[in-house]
C-alpha positions as CSV (number, residue, x, y, z in Angstrom):
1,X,7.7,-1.6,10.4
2,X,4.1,-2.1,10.6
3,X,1.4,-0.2,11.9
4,X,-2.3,-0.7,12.8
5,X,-4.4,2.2,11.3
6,X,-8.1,2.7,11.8
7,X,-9.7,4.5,9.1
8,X,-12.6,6.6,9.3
9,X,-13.3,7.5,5.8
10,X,-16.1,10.2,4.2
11,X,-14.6,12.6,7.0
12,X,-15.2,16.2,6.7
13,X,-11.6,17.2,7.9
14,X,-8.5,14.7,6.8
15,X,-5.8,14.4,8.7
16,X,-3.5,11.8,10.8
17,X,-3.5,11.3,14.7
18,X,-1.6,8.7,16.6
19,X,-3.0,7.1,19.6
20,X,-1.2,5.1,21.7
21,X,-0.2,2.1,19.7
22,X,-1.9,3.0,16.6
23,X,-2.8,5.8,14.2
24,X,-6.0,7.4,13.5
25,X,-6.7,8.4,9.7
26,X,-9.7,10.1,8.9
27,X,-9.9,10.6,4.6
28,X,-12.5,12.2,2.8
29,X,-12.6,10.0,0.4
30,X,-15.4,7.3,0.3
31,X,-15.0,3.9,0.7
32,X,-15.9,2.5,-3.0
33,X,-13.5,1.6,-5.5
34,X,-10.4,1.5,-3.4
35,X,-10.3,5.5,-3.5
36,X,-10.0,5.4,0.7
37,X,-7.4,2.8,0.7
38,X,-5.4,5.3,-1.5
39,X,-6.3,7.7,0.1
40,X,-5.0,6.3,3.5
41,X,-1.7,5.5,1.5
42,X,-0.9,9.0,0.7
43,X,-2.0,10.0,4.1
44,X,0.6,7.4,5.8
45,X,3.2,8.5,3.0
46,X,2.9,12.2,4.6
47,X,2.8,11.0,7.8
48,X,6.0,9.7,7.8
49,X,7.7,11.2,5.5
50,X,8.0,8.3,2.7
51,X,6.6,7.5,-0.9
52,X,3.3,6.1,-0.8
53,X,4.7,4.1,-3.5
54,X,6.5,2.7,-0.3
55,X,3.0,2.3,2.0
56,X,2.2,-1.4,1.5
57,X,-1.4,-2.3,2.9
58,X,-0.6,-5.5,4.3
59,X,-4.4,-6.2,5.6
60,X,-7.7,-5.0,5.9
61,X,-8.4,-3.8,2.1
62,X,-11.9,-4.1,3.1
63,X,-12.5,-3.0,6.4
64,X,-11.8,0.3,8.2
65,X,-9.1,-1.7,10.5
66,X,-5.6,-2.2,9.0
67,X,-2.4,-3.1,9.0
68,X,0.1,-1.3,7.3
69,X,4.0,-1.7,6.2
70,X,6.8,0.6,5.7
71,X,9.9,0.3,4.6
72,X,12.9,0.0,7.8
73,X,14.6,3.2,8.3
């Protein structure tokens, strides 16, 4: 399954929020260093309940627009 996932990184409060067609993820970590991109990751992993070893980042590793994959249920 793949999702689009805006990021909003250096965010005071983390957390997840889906919108419509899409999620929301707001990480405080900044964007330097791929630390946000983990970040995100993890924050997908919770999410929905899977490994973030599971949480592939199929596009977007530089941009705050992405495109996720996780594994079929």
């Amino acid at each position: 399954m793949r999702i689009r996932v805006d990021v909003k990184p250096n965010s005071k409060v983390p957390g997840v929020e889906a919108i419509e067609d899409h999620l929301v993820v707001r990480v405080k970590e900044p964007p330097r260093e791929g630390r946000a991109n983990a970040a995100v990751k993890r924050a997908v992993a919770e999410y929905f309940g899977v490994a973030p070893g599971d949480v592939r980042l199929i596009s977007g590793t530089s941009g705050r627009h992405k495109i996720v994959e996780l594994p079929d249920r």
